[in-house]
C-alpha positions as CSV (number, residue, x, y, z in Angstrom):
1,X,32.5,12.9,-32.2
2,X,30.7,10.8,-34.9
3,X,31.2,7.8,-32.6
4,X,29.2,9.6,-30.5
5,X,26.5,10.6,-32.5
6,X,26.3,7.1,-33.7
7,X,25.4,6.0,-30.6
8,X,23.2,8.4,-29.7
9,X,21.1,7.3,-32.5
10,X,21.1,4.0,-32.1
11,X,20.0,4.3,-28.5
12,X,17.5,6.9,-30.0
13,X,16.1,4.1,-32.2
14,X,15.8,1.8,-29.3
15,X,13.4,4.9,-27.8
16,X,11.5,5.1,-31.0
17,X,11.3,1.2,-31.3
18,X,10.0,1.5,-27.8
19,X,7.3,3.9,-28.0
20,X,6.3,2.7,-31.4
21,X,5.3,-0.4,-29.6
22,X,3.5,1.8,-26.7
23,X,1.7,4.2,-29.7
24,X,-0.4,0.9,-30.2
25,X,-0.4,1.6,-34.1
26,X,-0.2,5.3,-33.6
27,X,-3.9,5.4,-32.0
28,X,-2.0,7.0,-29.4
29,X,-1.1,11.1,-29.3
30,X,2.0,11.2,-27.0
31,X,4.0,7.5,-27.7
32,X,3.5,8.7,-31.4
33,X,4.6,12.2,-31.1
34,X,7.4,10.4,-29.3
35,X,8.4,8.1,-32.2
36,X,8.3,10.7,-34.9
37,X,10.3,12.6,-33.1
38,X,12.9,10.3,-32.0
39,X,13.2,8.5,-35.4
40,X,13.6,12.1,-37.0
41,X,16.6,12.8,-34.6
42,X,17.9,9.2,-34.7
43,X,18.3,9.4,-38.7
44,X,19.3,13.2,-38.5
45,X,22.6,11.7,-35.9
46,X,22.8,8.7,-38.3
47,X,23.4,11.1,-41.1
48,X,26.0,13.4,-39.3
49,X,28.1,10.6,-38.3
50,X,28.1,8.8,-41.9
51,X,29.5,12.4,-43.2
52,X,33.4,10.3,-41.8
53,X,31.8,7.2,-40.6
54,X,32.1,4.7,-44.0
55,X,28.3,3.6,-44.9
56,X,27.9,-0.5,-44.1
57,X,29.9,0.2,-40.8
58,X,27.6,3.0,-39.4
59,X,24.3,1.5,-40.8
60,X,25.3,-1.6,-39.3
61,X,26.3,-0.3,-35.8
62,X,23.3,1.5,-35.9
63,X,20.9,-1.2,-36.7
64,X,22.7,-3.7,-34.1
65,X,22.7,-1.0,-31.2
66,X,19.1,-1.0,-32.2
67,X,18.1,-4.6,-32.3
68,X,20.0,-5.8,-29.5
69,X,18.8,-2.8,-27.4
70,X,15.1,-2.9,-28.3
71,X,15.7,-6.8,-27.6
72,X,16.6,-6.0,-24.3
73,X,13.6,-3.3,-24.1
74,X,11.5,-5.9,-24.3
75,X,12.8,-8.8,-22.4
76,X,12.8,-6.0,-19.4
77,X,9.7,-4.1,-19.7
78,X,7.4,-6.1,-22.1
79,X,7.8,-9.7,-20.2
80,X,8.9,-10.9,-23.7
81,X,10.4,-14.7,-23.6
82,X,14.1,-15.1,-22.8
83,X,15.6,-18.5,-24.4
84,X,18.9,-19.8,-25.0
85,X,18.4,-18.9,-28.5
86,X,16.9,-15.5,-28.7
87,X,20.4,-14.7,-26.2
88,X,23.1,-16.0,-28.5
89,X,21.2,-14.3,-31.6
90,X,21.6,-10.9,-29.5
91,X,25.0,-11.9,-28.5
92,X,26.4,-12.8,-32.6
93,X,24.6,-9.3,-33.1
94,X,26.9,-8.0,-30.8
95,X,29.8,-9.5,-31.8
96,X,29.1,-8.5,-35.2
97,X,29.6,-5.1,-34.5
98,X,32.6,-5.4,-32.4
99,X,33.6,-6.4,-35.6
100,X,32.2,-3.8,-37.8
101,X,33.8,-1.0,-35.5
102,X,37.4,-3.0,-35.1
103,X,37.3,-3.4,-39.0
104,X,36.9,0.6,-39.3
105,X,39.9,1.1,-37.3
């Protein structure tokens, strides 16, 4: 089960990253309302699964889930630029936490 809630809240922190970028500096009500609350419930998950989870592997999962989702985000529904480069940072991301989570085991 913290598995779970580990990935809930880094998916959760892709929303937040997400409607951050949408509260255009939190000058608007309902993206804002949407990434206080998110990012409240992200670090509440992120603190239930730690509780078995060991620290630099669920901080690390969570970030990555994060970075490489809100990368994705982006590319999809901003138009942000898709290079060679941005891709294989997003795929070492992933890979690092392959390894995180195999490491754990």
């Amino acid at each position: 089960m913290p598995w779970i809630y580990l990935l809930i809240a880094g998916v959760l922190e892709i929303v937040w990253a997400y409607s951050m970028k949408q509260s255009d500096g939190f000058s608007r009500l309902t993206p804002s309302l949407i990434t206080i609350f998110t990012m409240m419930a992200s670090f509440w998950l992120l603190s239930v699964a730690m509780r078995t989870i060991p620290l630099g592997t669920a901080y690390t999962i969570w970030t990555g889930i994060g970075a490489v989702g809100a990368f994705l985000v982006g590319i999809v529904f901003l138009s942000e630029p898709v290079n060679a480069v941005r891709i294989i940072a997003a795929l070492l991301i992933v890979a690092g936490l392959v390894l995180m989570k195999l490491s754990s085991v």
